[in-house]
C-alpha angles and dihedrals in degrees: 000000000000134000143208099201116122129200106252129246115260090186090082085087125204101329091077121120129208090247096065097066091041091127088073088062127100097190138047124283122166093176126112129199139137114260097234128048108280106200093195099045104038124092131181145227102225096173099049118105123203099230118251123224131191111216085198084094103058097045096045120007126089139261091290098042096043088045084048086051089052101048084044092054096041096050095044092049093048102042093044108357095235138083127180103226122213124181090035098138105234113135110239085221086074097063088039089064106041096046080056093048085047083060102038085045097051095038098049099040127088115237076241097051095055090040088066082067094048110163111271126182110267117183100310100327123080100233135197130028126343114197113227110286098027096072086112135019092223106056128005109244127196103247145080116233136190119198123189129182135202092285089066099070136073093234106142103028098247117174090225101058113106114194086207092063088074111007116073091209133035110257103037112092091060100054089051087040092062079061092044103056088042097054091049094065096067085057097087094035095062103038085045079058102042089048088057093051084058103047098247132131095280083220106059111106095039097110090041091054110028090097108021138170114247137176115227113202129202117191112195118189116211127197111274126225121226098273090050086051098042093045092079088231130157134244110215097007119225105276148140131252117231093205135103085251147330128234111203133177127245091253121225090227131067111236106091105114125188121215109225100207097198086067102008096224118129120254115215106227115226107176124175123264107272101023125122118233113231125197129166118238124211094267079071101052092045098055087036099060086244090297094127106034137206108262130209 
């Protein structure tokens, strides 16, 4: 079947807005933002909290606790799309180590090295590595970015899986892999959640989702010369993610903003030390009727 899509123009520069490329998205967004910071245009909800819930509750309260997480949750994830989890059992120790494996990766590692590994459709997700400025087809960001899927990982022992088929360097796969395992085991918990909010069988997607695919994304900064600096461009540009659901973890930077849509100003997210960071993706907004929608 043809198409008349087009790949969109990145020289249009900072100045670009999401609508423009509108015709990319498979659900619904009515919102409407530039894709890097605007200094002049951009305004911000400094009195919004992203609301905070303790997944304590769901793995060891009782009937009333675990019915008080999920309406929590819910209502966090409909009203803003995003909820700063606590209690959550993953051991910091986990994120210490892989944000030092992001930096290890990317500092003892060749450009060509990594460009052996350049990003390559794969099913429906781009992976591999994608150079500064390449991390999106729409906008150039400043950032280099890595993204493995399940396939990456040695998770199920197999004879035929090669660590060098993915990973640029020998001992790395196992140290991502130990972040991996632990932050799949909030998958079926929340969903287990989300379903209840909306009066499903809360079980329904286990099977779907005991053994998922899943993209797992490293961002590594590099220093910036001065016509990076002087371009006004973004980082990690405003975006959403077309996921279920997306884990991240509390950085240790300030920088992630949050658009409120029923302002549309941006919300600068403070999380405590040691919280996950929870937003819903498009796949959620499609099987949830847009009830919980995909957030910027």
């Amino acid at each position: 079947m043809s198409s008349d899509r087009k790949a969109p123009d990145r020289s249009q520069g900072i100045g670009a807005v999401n609508q423009e490329f509108s015709r990319f998205e498979q659900v619904r967004k009515d919102q409407r933002y530039r894709l890097s910071e605007h200094p002049a245009e951009d305004q911000y909800d400094e009195d919004y909290r992203i609301p905070v819930c303790d997944m304590a509750a769901w793995f060891s309260g009782n009937d009333a606790q675990r019915e008080a997480f999920t309406c929590a949750l819910g209502d966090a994830l409909r009203g803003i799309g995003f909820a700063i989890l606590t209690g959550h059992g993953v051991d910091q120790e986990c994120y210490n180590d892989a944000n030092r494996a992001v930096l290890d990766m990317f500092g003892q590692t060749t450009r060509e090295q990594r460009m052996a590994y350049l990003a390559r459709r794969h099913g429906s997700v781009n992976q591999g590595y994608f150079p500064m400025r390449e991390t999106t087809i729409i906008h150039p960001d400043l950032v280099e970015g890595w993204v493995f899927c399940r396939r990456a990982f040695d998770l199920d022992g197999s004879p035929d899986y090669r660590e060098s088929d993915f990973w640029p360097l020998p001992g790395f796969e196992p140290r991502f892999r130990k972040l991996v395992q632990a932050q799949q085991a909030l998958v079926l918990p929340i969903m287990q959640s989300l379903l209840q909010y909306l009066g499903c069988d809360p079980y329904l997607y286990d099977e779907k989702l005991a053994a998922s695919n899943f993209g797992f994304r490293l961002n590594y900064y590099p220093p910036l010369d001065p016509e990076d600096r002087a371009s006004g461009g973004g980082r990690m540009l405003g975006h959403e993610d077309v996921d279920l659901f997306t884990l991240l973890p509390t950085p240790d930077v300030e920088g992630l903003q949050v658009l409120n849509r029923e302002n549309m100003k941006w919300i600068r997210l403070d999380a405590p030390p040691g919280s996950i960071i929870l937003n819903t993706g498009d796949y959620m907004q499609r099987i949830s009727n847009d009830i919980f929608p995909s957030t910027t």
